[in-house]
DRENKOLKE-886953 format. One record per residue (C-alpha): residue in three letters; z, y, x; residue number from 1. Coordinates in steps of 0.2 Angstrom, whole numbers, plus 2048, in hexadecimal, padded with zeros to 3 digits. Each point is the difference from the previous one (the first is absolute). Layout:
Ala	Z	Y	X	NUM
...
//
This chain:
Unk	150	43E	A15	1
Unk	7F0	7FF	808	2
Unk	7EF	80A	7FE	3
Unk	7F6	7F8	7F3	4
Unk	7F3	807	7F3	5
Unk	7F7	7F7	7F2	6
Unk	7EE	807	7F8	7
Unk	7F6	80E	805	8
Unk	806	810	80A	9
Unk	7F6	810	809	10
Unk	801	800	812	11
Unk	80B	80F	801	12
Unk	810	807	7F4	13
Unk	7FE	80C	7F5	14
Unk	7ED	802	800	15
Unk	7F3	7FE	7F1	16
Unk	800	7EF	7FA	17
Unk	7F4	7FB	7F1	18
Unk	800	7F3	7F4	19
Unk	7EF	7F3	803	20
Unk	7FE	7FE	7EF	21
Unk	802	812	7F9	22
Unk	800	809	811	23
Unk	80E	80A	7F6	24
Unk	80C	806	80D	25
Unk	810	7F3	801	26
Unk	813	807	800	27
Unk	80A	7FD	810	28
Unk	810	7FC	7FE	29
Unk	80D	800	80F	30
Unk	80F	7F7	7FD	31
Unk	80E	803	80C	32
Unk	813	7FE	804	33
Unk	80B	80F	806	34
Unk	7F4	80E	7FE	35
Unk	7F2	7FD	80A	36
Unk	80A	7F8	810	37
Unk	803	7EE	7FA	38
Unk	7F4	7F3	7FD	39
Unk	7F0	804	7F3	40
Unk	7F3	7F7	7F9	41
Unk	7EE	80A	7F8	42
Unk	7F9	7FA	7F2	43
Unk	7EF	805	7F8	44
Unk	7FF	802	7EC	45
Unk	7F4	800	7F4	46
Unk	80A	80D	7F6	47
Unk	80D	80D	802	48
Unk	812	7F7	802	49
Unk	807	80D	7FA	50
Unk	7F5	7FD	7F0	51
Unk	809	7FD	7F1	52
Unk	7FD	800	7EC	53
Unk	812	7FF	7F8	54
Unk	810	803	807	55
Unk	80E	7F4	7F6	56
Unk	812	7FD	7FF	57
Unk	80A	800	80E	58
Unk	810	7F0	7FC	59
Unk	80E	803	810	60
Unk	804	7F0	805	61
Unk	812	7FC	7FC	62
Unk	80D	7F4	80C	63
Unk	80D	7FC	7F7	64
Unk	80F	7FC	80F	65
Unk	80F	7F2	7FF	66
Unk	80E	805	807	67
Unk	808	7EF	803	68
Unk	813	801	7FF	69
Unk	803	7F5	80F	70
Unk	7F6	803	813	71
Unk	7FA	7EE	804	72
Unk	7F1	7F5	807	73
Unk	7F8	7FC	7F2	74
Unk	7F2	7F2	7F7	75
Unk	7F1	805	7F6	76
Unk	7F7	7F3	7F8	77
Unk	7EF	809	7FD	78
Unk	7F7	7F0	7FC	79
Unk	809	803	7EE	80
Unk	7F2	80F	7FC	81
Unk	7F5	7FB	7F6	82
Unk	7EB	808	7FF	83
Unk	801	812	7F9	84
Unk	7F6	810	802	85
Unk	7F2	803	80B	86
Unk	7FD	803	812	87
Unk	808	80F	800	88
Unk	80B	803	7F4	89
Unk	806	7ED	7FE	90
Unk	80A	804	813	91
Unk	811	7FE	7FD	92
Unk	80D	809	80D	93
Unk	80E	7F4	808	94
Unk	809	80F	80D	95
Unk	7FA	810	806	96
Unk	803	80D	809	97
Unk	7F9	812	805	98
Unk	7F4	7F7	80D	99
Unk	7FB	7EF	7F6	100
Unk	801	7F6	7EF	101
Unk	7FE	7ED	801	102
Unk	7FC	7F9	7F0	103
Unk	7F6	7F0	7F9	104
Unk	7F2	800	7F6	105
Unk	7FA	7F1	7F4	106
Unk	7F0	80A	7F9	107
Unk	7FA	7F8	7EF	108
Unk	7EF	809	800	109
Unk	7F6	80A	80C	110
Unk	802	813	7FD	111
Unk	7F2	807	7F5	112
Unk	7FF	80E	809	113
Unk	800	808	814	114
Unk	80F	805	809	115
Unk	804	80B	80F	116
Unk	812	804	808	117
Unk	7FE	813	806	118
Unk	811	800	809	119
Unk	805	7F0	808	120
Unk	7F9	7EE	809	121
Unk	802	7F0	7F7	122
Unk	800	7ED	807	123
Unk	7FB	7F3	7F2	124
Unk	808	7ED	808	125
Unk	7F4	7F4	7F7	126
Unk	80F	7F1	7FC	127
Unk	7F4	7F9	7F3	128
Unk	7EE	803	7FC	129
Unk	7EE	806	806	130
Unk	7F4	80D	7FC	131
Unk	7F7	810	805	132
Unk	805	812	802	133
Unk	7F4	80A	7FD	134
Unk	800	813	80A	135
Unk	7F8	80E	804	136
Unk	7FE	7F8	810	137
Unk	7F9	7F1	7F8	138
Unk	805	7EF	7FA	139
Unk	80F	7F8	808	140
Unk	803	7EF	7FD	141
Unk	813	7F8	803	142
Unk	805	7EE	7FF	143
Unk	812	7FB	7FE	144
Unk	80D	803	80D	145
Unk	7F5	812	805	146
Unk	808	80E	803	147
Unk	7F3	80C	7F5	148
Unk	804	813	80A	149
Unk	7FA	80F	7F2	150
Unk	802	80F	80B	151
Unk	803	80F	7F5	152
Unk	7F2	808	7F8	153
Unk	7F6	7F1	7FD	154
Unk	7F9	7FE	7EE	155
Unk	800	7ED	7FB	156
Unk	803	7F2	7F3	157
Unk	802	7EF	802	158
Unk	7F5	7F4	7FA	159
Unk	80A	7EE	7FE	160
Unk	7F8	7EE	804	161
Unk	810	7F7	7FA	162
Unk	813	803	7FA	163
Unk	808	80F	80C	164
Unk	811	801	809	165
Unk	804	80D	80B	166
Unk	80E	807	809	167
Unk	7FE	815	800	168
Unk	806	80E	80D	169
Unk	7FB	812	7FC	170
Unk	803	80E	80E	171
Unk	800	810	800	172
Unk	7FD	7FF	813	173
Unk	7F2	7F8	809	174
Unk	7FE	7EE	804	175
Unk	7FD	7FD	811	176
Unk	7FE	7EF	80D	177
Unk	80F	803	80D	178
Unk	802	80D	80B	179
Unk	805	7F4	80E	180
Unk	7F1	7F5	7FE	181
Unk	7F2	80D	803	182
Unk	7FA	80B	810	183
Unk	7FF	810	800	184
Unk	7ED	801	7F8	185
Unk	807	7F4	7F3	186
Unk	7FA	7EF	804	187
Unk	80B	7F3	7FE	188
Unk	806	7FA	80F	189
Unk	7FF	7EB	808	190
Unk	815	7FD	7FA	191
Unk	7FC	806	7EE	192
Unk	800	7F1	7F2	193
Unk	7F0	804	7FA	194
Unk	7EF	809	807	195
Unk	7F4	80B	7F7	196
Unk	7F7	7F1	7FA	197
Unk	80B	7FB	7F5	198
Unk	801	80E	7F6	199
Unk	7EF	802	7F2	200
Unk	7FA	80E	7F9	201
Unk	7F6	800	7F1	202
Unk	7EE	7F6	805	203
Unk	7F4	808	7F0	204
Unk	7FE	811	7FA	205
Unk	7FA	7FF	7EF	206
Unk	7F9	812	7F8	207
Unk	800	803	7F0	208
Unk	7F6	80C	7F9	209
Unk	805	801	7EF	210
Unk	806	80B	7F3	211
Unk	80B	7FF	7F2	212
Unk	812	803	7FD	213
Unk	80C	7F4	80D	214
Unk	813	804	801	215
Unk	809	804	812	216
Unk	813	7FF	7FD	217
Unk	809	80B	810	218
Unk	811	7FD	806	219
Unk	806	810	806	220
Unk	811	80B	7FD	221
Unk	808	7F2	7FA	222
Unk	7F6	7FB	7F3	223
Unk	7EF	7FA	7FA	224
Unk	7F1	80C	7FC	225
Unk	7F2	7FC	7F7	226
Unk	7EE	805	801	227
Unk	7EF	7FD	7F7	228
Unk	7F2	802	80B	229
Unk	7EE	800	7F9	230
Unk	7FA	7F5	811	231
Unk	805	7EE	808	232
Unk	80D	805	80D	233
Unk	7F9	7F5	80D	234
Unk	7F2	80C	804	235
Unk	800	7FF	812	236
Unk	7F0	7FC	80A	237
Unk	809	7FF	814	238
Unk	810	803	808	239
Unk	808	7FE	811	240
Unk	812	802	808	241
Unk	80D	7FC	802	242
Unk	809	800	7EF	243
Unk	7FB	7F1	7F4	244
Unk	809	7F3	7F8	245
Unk	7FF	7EE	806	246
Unk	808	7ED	801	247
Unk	80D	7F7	80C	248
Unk	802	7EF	7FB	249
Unk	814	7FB	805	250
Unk	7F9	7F0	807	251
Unk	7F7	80B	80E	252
Unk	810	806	807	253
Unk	805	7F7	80F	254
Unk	810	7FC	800	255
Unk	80C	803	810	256
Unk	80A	7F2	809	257
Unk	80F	800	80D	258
Unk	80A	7F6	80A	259
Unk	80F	808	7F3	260
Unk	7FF	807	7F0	261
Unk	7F5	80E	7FD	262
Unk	804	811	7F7	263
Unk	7F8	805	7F0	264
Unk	7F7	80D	80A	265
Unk	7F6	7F3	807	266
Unk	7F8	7FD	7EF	267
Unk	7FA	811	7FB	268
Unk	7F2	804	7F8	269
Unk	800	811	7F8	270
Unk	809	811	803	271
Unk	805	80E	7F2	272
Unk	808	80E	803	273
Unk	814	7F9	800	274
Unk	7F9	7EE	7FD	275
Unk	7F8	7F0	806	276
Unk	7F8	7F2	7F8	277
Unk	7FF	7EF	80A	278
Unk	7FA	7EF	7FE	279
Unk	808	7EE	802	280
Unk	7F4	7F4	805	281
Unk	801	7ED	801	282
Unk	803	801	815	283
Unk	808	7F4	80C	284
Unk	813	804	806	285
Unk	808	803	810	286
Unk	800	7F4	80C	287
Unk	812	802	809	288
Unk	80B	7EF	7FC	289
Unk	80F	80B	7FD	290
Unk	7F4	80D	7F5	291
Unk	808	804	7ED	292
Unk	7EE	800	7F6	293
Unk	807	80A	7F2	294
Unk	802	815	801	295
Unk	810	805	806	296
Unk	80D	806	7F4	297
Unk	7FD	814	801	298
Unk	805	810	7F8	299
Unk	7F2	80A	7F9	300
Unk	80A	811	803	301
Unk	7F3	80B	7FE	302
Unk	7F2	7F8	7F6	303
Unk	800	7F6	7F2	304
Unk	7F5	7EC	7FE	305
Unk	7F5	7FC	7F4	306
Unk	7F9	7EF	801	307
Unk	7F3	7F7	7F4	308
Unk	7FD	7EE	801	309
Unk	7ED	7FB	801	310
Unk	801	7EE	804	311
Unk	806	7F3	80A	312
Unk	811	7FC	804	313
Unk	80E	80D	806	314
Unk	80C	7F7	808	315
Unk	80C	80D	801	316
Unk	803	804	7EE	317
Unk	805	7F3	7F3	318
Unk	7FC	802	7EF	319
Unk	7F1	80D	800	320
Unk	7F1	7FC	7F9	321
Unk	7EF	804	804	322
Unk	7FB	812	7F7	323
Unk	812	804	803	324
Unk	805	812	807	325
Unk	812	800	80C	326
Unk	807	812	804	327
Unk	80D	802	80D	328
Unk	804	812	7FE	329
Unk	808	809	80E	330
Unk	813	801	806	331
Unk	801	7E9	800	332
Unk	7FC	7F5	80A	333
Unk	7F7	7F1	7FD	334
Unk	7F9	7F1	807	335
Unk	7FC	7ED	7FC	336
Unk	80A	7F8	7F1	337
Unk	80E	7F2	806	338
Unk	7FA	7F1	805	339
Unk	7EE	806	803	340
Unk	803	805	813	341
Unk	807	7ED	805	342
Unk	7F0	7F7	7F4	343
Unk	7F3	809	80A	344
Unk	806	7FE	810	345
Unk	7EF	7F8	80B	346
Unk	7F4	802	7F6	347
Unk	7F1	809	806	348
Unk	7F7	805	7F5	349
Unk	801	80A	7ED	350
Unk	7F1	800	7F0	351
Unk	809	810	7FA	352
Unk	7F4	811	7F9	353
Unk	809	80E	7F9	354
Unk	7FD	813	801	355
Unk	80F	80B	803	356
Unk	802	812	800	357
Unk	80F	808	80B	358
Unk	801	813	7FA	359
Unk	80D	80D	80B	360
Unk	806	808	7EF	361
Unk	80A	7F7	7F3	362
Unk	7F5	7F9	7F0	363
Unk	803	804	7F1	364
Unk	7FF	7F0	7F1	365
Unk	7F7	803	7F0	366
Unk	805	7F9	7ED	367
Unk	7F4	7F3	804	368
Unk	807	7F9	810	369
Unk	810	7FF	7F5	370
Unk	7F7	7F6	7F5	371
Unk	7FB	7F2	80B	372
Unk	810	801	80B	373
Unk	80A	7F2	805	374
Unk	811	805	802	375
Unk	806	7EC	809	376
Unk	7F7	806	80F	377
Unk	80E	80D	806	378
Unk	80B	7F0	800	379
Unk	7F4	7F2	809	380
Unk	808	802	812	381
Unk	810	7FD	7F9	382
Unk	808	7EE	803	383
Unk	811	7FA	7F8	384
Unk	80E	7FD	80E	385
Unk	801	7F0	804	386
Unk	80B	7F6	7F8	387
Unk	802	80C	7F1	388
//
């Protein structure tokens, strides 16, 4: 991301800094990634950070794991998840792995309280809903189809302005733009399908100068620990950096064209560690007369496809529905559904959205994903012989 800084800040790093209305001296805070190497944002505090009242539970956070019987493509037909839990603790997990968990989230209230992940990045994909996060590096506000990015160590809570439906990733890694599509100081370059100005950082920091008791709920160690601090979180009066969460809307991604089919590559948008996340925008198609629209049948050797339907139509797959999840784990092939290939031949163009998340090591399925699994997709590129 690009340099940005929100409220007030000293002309130099680690010099005195004094509040205007107390001149008390504030608290800076560097936050940084690998050590002191990476990228680092420096906040400025009213109080201590480290500040804290009460020291609660500690709850580990538990995945339960289906090991299917069978090793197939399969269906999940998340729309079937009704609104439970919070903003936090109402995320469900669909697959993971040791570099991501995708999940869904139908959050029936707002948390009442402030939460921070301590060891990994998160991407919120706003399918329904609108609102504000509020940060330490100020108020953020996301509108459907955004990509909300929460780098880790950022202390937030969603504030709702309607019915929420999100798909989830966590990482332990970091979540990046591309390597391919910046120079080396980081900008992103002319080929990219997006510039800096379509990615928002939070627009008003808010100071809260209050005591009383608030709770902050900490992923870290697998599991959640809770805190009681006797001061409102959001304490900072400035900031600048490079770290900072902020918005993409999907709708900003410029979507590539060619005179034959383009890669999933070609639609990337995010980069883990062992993972990518891409979007699928309504695009025109390729202009060959002899081009074949639809991807190529393909074997997914060493990675494994998840794909979640947004909206529109996706004309190579029949029978999924939009809030469905498709996984085509590693070691088969697969491609367009009979009968799809020979319908879409000349048209040029496609409405479809959908997110999709290739990782390089296999996923693992959770009790949920069994759940809400439809077992007929294995079978929906079969066709009887003729004339049986």
């Amino acid at each position: 991301m690009r340099y940005a800084s929100l409220g007030r800040i000293p002309a130099k790093r680690h010099v005195q800094f004094r509040d205007e209305q107390t001149e008390n001296l504030l608290v800076e805070e560097v936050m940084g990634f690998e050590g002191f190497s990476g990228n680092e944002s420096i906040l400025y505090h009213l109080f201590s950070p480290c500040r804290v009242k009460e020291v609660g539970a500690f709850t580990p956070i538990v995945l339960e794991e289906w090991v299917p019987d069978t090793h197939v493509h399969r269906l999940t037909h998340s729309m079937a998840m009704g609104p439970s839990g919070d903003s936090v603790l109402g995320r469900r997990v669909l697959q993971y792995n040791g570099d991501v968990e995708i999940g869904i989230c139908v959050p029936e209230r707002e948390a009442d309280y402030f939460y921070r992940d301590g060891e990994g990045d998160e991407v919120i994909f706003v399918h329904e809903g609108s609102g504000v996060v509020e940060t330490i590096f100020g108020t953020l506000a996301y509108r459907q189809h955004d990509y909300i990015v929460l780098p880790r160590g950022t202390t937030y809570r969603f504030r709702f302005d309607e019915p929420q439906r999100w798909l989830t990733f966590y990482t332990p890694g970091e979540i990046e733009t591309p390597n391919r599509y910046r120079n080396r100081y980081g900008q992103l370059l002319e080929h990219a399908p997006f510039s800096q100005r379509d990615f928002h950082p939070p627009t008003e920091l808010v100071t809260h100068r209050d005591r009383g008791e608030h709770h902050v709920k900490l992923r870290v160690r697998g599991g959640y620990q809770d805190y009681e601090l006797d001061y409102h979180p959001l304490d900072v009066i400035g900031w600048d950096g490079y770290v900072y969460p902020y918005t993409f809307n999907i709708h900003d991604f410029e979507p590539k064209a060619g005179r034959l089919h383009q890669p999933p590559p070609a639609h990337q948008t995010f980069q883990g560690p062992n993972f990518v996340i891409c979007s699928f925008c309504p695009r025109m198609l390729d202009w060959d007369p002899m081009a074949v629209a639809l991807p190529y049948h393909h074997s997914n050797v060493q990675s494994e496809e998840v794909m979640y339907y947004v909206d529109g139509d996706y004309a190579a797959r029949k029978g999924v529905e939009i809030g469905s999840f498709t996984l085509h784990p590693s070691g088969l092939p697969h491609g367009p559904q009979p009968g799809t290939v020979e319908k879409s031949l000349g048209i040029k163009e496609t409405s479809e959205l959908a997110v999709m998340c290739d990782t390089f090591r296999p996923l693992k399925l959770t009790t949920l994903a069994r759940e809400l699994d439809d077992p007929s997709y294995a079978y929906s590129w079969y066709e009887d012989p003729v004339g049986a």
